[in-house]
MMTF fields as JSON, N, C-alpha, C and O atoms, coordinates in Angstrom:
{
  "mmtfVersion": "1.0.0",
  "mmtfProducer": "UNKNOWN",
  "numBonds": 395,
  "numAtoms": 396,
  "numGroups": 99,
  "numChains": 1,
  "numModels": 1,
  "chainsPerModel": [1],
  "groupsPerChain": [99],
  "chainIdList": ["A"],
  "bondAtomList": [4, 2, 8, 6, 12, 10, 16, 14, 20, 18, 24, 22, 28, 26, 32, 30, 36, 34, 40, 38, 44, 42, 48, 46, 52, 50, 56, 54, 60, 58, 64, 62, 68, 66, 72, 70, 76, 74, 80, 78, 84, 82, 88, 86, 92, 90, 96, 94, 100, 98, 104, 102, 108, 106, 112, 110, 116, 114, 120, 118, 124, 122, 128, 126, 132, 130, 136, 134, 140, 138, 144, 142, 148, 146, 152, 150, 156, 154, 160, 158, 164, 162, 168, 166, 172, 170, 176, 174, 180, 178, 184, 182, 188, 186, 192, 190, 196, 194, 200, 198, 204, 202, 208, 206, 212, 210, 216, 214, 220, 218, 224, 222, 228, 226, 232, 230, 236, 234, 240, 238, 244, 242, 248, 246, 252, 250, 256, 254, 260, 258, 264, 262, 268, 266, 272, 270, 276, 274, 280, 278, 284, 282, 288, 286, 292, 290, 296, 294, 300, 298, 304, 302, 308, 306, 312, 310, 316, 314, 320, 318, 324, 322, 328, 326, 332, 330, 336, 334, 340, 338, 344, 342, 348, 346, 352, 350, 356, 354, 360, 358, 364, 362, 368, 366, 372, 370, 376, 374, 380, 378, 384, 382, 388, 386, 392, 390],
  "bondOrderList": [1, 1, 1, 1, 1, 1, 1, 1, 1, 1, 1, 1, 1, 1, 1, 1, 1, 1, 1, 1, 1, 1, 1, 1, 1, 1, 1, 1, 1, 1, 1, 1, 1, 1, 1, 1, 1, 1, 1, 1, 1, 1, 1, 1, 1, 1, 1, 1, 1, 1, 1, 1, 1, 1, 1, 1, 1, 1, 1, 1, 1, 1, 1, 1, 1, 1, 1, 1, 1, 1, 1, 1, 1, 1, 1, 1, 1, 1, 1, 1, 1, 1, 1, 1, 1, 1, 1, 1, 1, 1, 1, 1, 1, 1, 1, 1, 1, 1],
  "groupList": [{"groupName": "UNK", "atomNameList": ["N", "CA", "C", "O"], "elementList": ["N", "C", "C", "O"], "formalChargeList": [0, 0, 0, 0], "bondAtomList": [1, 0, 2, 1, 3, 2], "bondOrderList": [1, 1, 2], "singleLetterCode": "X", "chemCompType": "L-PEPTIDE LINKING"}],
  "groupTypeList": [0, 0, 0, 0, 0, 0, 0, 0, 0, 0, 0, 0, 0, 0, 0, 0, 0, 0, 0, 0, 0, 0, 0, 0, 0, 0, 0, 0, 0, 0, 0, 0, 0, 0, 0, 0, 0, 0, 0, 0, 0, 0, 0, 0, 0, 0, 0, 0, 0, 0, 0, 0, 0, 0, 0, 0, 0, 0, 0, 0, 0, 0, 0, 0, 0, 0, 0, 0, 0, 0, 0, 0, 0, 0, 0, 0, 0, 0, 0, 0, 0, 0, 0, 0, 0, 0, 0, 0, 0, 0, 0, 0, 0, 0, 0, 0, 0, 0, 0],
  "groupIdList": [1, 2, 3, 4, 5, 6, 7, 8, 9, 10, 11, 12, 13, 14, 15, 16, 17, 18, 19, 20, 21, 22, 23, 24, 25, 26, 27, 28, 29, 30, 31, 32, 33, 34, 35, 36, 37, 38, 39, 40, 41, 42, 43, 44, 45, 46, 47, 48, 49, 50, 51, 52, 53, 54, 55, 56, 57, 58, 59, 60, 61, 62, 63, 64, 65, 66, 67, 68, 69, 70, 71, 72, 73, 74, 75, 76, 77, 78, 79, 80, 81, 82, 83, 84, 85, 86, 87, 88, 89, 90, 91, 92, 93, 94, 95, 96, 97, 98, 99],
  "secStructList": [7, 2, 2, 2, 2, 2, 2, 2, 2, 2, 2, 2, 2, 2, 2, 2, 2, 2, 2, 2, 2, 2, 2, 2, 2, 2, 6, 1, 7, 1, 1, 7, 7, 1, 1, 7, 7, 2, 2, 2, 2, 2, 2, 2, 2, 2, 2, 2, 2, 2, 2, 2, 2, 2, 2, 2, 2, 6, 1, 7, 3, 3, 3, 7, 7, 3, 3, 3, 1, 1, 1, 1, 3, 3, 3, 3, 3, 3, 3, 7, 7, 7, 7, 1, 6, 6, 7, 7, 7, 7, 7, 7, 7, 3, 3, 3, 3, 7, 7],
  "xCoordList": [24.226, 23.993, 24.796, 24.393, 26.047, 26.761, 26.332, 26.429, 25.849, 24.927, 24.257, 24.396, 23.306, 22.252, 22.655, 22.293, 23.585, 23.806, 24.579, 24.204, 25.611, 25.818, 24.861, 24.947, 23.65, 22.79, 21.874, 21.028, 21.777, 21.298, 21.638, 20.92, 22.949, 23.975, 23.636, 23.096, 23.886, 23.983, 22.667, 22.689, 21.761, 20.261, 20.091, 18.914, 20.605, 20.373, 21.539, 21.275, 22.305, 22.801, 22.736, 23.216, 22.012, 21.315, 20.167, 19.798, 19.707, 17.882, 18.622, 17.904, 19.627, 20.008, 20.336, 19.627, 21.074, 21.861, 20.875, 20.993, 19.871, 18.448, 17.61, 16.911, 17.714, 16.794, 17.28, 16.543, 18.951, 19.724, 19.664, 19.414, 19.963, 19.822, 18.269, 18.181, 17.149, 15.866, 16.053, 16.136, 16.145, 16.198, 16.492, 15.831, 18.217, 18.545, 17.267, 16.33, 17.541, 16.319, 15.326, 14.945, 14.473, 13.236, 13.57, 13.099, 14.489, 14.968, 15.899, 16.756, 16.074, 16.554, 15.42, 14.33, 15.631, 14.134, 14.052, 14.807, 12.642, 12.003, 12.575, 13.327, 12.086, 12.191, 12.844, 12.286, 14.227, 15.55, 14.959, 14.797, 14.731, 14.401, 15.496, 16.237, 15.626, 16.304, 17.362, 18.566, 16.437, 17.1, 17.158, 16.638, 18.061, 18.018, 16.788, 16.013, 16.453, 15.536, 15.946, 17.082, 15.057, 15.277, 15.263, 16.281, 14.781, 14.17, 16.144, 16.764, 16.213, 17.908, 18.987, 19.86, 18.718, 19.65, 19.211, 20.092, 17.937, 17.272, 17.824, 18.37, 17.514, 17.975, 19.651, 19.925, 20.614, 21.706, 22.238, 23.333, 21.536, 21.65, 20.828, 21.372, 20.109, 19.339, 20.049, 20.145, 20.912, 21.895, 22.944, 23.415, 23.581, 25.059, 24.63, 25.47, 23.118, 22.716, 22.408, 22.574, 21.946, 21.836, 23.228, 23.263, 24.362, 25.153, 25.805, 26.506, 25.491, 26.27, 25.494, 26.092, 24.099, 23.536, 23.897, 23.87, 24.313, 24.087, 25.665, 25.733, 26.477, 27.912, 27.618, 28.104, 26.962, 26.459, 25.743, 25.886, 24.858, 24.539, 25.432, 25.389, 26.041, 27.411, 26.314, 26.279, 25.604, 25.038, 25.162, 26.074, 23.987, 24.705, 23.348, 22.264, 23.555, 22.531, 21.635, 22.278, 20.517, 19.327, 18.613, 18.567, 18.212, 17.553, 17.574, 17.762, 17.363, 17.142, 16.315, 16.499, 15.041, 14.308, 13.832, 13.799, 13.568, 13.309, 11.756, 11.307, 11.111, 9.699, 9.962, 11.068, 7.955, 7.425, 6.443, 5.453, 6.823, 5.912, 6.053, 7.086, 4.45, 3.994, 4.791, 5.836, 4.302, 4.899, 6.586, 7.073, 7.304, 8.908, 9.484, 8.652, 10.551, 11.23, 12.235, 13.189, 11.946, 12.899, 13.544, 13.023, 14.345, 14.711, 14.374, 14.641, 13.823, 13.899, 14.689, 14.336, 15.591, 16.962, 16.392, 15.692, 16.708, 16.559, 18.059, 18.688, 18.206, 19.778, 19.665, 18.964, 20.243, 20.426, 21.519, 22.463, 20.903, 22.249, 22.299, 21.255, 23.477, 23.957, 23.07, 23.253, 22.576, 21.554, 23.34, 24.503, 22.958, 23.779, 23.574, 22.758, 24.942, 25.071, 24.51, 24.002, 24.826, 24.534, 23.152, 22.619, 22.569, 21.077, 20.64, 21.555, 19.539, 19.286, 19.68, 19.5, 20.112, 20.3, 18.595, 17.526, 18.828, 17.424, 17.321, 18.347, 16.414, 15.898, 15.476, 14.549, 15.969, 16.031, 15.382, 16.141, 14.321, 13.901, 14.292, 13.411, 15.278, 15.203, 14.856, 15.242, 13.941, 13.404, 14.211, 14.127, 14.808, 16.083, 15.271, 14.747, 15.51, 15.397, 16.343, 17.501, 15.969, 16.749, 17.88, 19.021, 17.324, 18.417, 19.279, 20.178],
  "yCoordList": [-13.514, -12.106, -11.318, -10.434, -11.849, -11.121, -11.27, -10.517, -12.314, -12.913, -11.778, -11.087, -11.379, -10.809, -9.452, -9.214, -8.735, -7.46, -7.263, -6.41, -8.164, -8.116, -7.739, -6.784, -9.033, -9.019, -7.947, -7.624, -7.433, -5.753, -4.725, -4.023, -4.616, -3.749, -3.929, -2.99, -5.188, -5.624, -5.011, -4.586, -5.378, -4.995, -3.463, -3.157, -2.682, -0.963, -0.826, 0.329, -1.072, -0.516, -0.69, 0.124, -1.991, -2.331, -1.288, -0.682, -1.124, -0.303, 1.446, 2.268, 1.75, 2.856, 2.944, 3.701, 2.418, 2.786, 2.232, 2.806, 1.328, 1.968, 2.984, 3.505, 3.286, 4.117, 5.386, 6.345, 5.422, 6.511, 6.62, 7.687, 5.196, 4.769, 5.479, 5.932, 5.402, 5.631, 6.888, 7.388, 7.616, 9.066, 9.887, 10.657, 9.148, 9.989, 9.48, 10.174, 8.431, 8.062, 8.771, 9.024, 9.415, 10.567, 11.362, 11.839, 11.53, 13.528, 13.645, 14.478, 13.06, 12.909, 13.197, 12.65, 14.034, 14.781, 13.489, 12.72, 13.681, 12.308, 12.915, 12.243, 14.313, 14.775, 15.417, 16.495, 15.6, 16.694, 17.619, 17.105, 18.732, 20.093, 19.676, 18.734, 20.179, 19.992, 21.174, 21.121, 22.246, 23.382, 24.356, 24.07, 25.605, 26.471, 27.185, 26.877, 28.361, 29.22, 30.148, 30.621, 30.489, 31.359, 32.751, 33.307, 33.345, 34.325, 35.357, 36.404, 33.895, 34.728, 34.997, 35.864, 33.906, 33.997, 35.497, 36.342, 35.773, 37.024, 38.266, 39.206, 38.034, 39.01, 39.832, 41.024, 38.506, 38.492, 39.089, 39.617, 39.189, 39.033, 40.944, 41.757, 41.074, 42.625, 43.187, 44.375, 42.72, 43.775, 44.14, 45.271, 42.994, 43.435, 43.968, 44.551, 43.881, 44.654, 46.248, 47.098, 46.361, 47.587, 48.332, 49.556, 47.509, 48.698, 49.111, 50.121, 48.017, 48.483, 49.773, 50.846, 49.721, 50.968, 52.042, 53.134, 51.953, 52.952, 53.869, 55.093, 53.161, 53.391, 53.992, 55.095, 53.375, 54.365, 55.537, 56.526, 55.7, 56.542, 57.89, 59.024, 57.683, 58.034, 58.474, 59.629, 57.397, 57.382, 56.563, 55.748, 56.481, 55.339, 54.566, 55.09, 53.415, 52.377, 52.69, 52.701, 52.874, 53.331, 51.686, 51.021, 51.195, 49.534, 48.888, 49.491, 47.493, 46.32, 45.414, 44.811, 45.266, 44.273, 43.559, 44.096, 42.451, 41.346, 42.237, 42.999, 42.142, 42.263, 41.742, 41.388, 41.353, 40.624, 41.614, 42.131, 41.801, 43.079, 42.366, 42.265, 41.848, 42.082, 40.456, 40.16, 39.713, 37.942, 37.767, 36.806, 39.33, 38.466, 38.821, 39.256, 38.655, 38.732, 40.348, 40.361, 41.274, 42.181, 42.849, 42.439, 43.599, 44.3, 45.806, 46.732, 45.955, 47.164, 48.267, 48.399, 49.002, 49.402, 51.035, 51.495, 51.78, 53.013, 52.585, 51.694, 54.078, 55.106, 56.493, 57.172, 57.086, 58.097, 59.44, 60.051, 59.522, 60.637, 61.965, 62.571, 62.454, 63.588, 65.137, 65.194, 65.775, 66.985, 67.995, 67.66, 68.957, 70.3, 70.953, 70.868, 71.835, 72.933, 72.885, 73.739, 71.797, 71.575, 71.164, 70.738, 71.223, 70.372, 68.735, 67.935, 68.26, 67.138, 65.959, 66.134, 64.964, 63.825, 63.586, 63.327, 63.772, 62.837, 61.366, 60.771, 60.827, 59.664, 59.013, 59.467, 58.07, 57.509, 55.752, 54.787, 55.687, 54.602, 53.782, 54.072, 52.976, 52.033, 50.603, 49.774, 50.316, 49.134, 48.086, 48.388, 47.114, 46.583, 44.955, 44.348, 44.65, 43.131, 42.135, 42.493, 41.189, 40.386, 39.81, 39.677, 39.424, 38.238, 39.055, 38.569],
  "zCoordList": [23.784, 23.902, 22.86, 22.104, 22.995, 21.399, 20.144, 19.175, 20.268, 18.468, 18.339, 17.33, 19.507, 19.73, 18.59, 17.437, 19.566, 19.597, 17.95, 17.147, 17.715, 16.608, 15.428, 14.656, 15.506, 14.405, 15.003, 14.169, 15.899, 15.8, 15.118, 14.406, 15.378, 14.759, 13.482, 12.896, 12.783, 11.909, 10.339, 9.184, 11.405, 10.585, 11.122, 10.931, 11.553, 12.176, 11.06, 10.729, 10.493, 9.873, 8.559, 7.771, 8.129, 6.623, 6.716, 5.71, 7.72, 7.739, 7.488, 6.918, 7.815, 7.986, 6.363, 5.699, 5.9, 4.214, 3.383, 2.301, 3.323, 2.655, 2.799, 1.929, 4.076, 3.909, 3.562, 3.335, 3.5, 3.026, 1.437, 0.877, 0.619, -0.453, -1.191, -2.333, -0.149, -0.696, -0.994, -2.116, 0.492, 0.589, -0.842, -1.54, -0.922, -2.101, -3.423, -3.818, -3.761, -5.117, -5.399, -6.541, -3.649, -3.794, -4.513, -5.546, -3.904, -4.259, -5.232, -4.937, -6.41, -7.786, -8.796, -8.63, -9.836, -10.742, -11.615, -12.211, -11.352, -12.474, -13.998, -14.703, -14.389, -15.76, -15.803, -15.6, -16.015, -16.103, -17.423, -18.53, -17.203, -18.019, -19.241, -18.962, -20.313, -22.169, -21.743, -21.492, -21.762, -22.19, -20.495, -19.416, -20.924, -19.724, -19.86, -20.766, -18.836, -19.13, -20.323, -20.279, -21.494, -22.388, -21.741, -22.151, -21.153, -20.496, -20.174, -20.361, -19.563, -18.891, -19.891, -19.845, -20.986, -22.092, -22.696, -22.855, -22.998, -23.725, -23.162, -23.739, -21.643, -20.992, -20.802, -20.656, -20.89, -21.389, -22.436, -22.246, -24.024, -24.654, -25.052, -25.799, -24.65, -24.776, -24.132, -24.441, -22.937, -22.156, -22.92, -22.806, -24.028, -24.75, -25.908, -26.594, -26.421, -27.297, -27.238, -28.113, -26.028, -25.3, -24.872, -24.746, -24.659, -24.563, -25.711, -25.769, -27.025, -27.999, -28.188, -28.109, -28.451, -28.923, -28.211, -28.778, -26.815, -25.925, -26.558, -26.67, -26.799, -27.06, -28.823, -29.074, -29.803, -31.178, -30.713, -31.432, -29.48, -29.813, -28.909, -29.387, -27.886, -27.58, -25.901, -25.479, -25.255, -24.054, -23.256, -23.388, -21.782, -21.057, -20.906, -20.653, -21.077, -21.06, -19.54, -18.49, -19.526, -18.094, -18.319, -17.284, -19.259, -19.404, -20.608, -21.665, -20.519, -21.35, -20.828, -19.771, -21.842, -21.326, -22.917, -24.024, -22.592, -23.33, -23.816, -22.96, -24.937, -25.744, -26.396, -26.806, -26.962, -28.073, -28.879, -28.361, -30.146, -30.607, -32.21, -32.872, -32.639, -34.138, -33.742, -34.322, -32.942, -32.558, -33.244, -33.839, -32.822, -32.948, -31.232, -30.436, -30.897, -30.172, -30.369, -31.147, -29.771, -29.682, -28.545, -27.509, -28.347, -27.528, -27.167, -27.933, -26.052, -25.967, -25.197, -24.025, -25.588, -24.97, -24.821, -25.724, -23.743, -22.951, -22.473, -21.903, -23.223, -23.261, -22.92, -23.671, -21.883, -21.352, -22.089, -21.588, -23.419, -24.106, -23.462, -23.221, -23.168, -22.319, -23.171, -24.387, -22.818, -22.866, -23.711, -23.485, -24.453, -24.587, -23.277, -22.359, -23.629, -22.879, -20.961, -20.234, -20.792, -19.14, -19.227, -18.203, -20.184, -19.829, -19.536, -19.729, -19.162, -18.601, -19.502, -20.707, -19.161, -19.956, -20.872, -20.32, -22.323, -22.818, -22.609, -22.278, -22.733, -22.922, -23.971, -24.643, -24.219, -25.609, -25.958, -26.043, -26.07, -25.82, -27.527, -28.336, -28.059, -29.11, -29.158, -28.334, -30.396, -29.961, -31.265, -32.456, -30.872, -31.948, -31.811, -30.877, -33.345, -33.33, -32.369, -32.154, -31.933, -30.791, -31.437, -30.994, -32.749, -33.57, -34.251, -34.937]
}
């Protein structure tokens, strides 16, 4: 009866750490991606471009978004420059090469 129970144990716990062994093997990516997303780097990258402009043009950065215009990559930066004499902030839409 102890043989028994032993070699129960024995094989419940080989059946258990394969099938733990498998588990993980599934769920490991067949094709690991090269690169990151470009998208976030761009986006990154139009934001520190955008505040430099926002700071030349002596405003406060309102957006940065990634565009493609005439097939290059640019930025397009909206800056909020302060209005004269108590008037409304203008809006300033510049469109800057990415690179």
């Amino acid at each position: 009866m102890k043989t028994f129970r032993s070699l129960f144990r024995t094989a419940t716990l080989a059946l258990s750490a394969a099938g733990l062994l498998a588990s993980q093997a599934m769920a490991m990516p067949v094709i690991a991606p090269d690169q990151a997303s470009p998208i976030v780097l761009a986006a990154s990258d139009c934001y520190a471009i955008g505040q430099q402009v926002a700071e030349q043009n002596g405003g406060t950065l309102a957006k940065a978004s990634q565009s493609t215009r005439g097939g290059q990559p640019v930025c397009v930066i909206v800056v909020l420059v302060p209005g004269k004499d108590g008037q409304r902030p203008r809006r300033s839409e510049i469109v800057v090469p990415q690179n």
